[in-house]
C-alpha positions as CSV (number, residue, x, y, z in Angstrom):
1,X,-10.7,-10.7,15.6
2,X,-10.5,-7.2,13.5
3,X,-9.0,-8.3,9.9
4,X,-6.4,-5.6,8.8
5,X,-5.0,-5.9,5.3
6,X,-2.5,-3.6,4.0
7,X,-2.5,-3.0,0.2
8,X,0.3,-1.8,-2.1
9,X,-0.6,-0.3,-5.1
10,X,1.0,0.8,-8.1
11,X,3.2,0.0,-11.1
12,X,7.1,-1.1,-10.2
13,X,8.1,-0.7,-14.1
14,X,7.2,3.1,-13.8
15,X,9.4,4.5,-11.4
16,X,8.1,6.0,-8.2
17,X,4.9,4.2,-9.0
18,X,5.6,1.7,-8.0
19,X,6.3,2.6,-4.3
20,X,3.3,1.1,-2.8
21,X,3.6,-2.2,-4.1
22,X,7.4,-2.1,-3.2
23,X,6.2,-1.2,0.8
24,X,4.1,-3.7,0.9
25,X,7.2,-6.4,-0.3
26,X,9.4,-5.1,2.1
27,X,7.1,-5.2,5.1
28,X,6.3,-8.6,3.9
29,X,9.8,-9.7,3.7
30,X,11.3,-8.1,6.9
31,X,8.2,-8.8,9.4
32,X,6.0,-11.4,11.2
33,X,2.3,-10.2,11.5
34,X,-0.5,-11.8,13.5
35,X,-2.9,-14.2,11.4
36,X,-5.6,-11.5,11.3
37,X,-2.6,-9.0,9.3
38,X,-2.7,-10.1,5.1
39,X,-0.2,-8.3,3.2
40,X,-1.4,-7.3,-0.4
41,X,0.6,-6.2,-3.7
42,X,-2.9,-4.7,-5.2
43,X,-0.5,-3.5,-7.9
44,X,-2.5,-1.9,-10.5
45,X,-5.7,-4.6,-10.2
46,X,-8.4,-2.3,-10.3
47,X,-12.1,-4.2,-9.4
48,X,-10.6,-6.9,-8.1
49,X,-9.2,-5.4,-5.0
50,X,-12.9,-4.9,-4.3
51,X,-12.2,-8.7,-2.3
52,X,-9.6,-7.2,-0.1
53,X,-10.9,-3.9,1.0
54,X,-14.3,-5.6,2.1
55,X,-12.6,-8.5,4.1
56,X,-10.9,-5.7,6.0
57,X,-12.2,-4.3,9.0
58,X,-9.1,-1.6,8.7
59,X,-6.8,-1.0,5.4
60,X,-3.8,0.2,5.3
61,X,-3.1,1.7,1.9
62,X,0.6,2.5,0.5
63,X,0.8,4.6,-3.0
64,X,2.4,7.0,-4.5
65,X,0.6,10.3,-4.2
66,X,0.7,13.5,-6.0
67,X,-0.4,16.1,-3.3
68,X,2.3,18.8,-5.1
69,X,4.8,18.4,-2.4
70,X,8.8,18.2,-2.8
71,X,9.9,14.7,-4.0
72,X,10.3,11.9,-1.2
73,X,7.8,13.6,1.3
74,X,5.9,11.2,2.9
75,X,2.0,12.1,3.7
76,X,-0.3,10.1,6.2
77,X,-4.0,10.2,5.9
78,X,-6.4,9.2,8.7
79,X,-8.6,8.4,5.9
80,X,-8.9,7.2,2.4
81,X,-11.4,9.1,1.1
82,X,-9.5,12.4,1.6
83,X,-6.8,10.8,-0.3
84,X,-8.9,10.0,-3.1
85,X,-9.9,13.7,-4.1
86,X,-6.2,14.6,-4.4
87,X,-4.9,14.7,-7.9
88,X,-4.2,11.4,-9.3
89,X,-1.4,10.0,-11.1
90,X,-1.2,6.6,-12.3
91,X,-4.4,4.6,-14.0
92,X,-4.6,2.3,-10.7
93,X,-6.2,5.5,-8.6
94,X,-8.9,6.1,-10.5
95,X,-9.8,2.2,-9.8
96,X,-9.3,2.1,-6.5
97,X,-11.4,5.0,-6.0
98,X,-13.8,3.3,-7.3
99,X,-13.6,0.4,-5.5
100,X,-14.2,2.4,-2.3
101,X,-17.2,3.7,-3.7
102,X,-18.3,0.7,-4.1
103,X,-17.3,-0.9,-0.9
104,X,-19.2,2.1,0.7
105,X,-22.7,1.6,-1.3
106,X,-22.7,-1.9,-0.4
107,X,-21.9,-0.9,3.0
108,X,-18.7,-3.0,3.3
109,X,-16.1,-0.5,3.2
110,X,-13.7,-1.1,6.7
111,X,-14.2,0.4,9.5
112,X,-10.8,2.5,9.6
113,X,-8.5,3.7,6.1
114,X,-5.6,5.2,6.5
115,X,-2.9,6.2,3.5
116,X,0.9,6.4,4.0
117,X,1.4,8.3,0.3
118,X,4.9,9.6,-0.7
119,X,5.2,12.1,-3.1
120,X,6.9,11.2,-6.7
121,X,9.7,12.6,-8.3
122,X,9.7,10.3,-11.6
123,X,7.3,7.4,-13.2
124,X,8.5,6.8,-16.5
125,X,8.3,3.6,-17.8
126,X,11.6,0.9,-16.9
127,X,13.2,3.7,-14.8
128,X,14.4,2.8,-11.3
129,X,12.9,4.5,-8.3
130,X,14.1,8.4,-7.5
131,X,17.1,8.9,-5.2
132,X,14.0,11.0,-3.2
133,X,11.6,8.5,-2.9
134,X,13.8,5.6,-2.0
135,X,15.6,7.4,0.6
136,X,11.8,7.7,2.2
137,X,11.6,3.7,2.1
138,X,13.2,3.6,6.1
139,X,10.8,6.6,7.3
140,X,7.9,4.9,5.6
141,X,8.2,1.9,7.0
142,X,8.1,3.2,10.3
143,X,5.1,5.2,9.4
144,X,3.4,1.5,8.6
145,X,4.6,-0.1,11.6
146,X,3.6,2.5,14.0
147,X,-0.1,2.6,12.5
148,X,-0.1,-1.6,13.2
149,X,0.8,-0.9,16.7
150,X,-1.9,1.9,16.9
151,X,-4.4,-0.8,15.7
152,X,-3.5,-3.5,18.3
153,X,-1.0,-4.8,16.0
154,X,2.5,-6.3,17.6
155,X,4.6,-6.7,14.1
156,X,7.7,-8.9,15.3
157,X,11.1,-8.0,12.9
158,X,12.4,-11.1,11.3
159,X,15.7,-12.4,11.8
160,X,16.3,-12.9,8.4
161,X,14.0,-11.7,5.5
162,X,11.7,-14.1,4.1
163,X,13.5,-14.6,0.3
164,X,11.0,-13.8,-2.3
165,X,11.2,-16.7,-4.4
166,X,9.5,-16.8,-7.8
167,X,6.1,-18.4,-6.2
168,X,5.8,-15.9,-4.1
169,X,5.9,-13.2,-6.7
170,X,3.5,-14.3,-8.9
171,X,0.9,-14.7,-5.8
172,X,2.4,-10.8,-5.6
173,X,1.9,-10.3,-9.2
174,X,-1.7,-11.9,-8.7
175,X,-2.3,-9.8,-5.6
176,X,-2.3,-12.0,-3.2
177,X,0.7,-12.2,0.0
């Protein structure tokens, strides 16, 4: 069975940098997945989500992008690597790009990457997320659920959200859901 992980990254005290990791909460809270579906806050973990992106035979990979659009606008990338020569914001890009890189030299990288990136309005440090950016949160999701379902993947909506008690943000905090 095809392991699909999807990885948050970003940094929640800095604004709309933290989108990515707040995605991947959300989805995590509000929906069942298959065994073979992990849910990752990567946050801004660098190296070590080297572990997660060569367990996965797809990645699904939510951030906050700067591709010079208007605030809020929500971009989806058929692959990662196009995503990584877009301008970066945020000291967690550089990482992961990295980590790619090296997931692709040792011939581990998955099989299929695909970015849901919003673009940013603010990331300055203890301020909440943009008006823009949150009101993308509902079309986002969507965007994630619909490239599950494209991958064989059946997500079922919980009947009430899984509470994130303080356990199970420090296995977010520690990158693992």
């Amino acid at each position: 069975m095809e392991q699909i992980v999807i990885l948050g990254l970003g940094n929640i005290l800095y604004g709309d940098e933290g989108f990515g990791v707040l995605l991947a909460q959300r989805l995590y809270a509000h929906w069942d997945f298959p065994e073979n579906v992990e849910v990752v806050d990567g946050g801004t973990q660098g190296q070590t989500l080297l572990t997660f992106v060569e367990r996965a035979d797809k990645l699904l990979v939510l951030d906050a992008v700067d591709f010079g659009l208007e605030p809020g606008e929500l971009v989806l990338r058929d692959n990662v690597p196009a995503y990584l020569t877009a301008q970066k914001i945020g000291p967690h890009q550089n990482s992961f790009s990295e980590v790619m890189g090296l997931a692709a030299l040792r011939g581990t990288a998955p099989e299929h990457c695909a970015l849901i990136g919003v673009q940013p309005a603010a990331m300055t440090l203890a301020a909440p997320l943009s008006t823009p950016v949150s009101e993308s949160f509902e079309a986002a999701q969507s965007m994630a659920l619909d490239v599950l379902r494209q991958w064989g993947i059946d997500p079922q909506l919980r009947a009430q959200p899984r509470h994130l008690s303080a356990a199970v943000l420090d296995s977010l905090v520690q990158g693992c859901v």
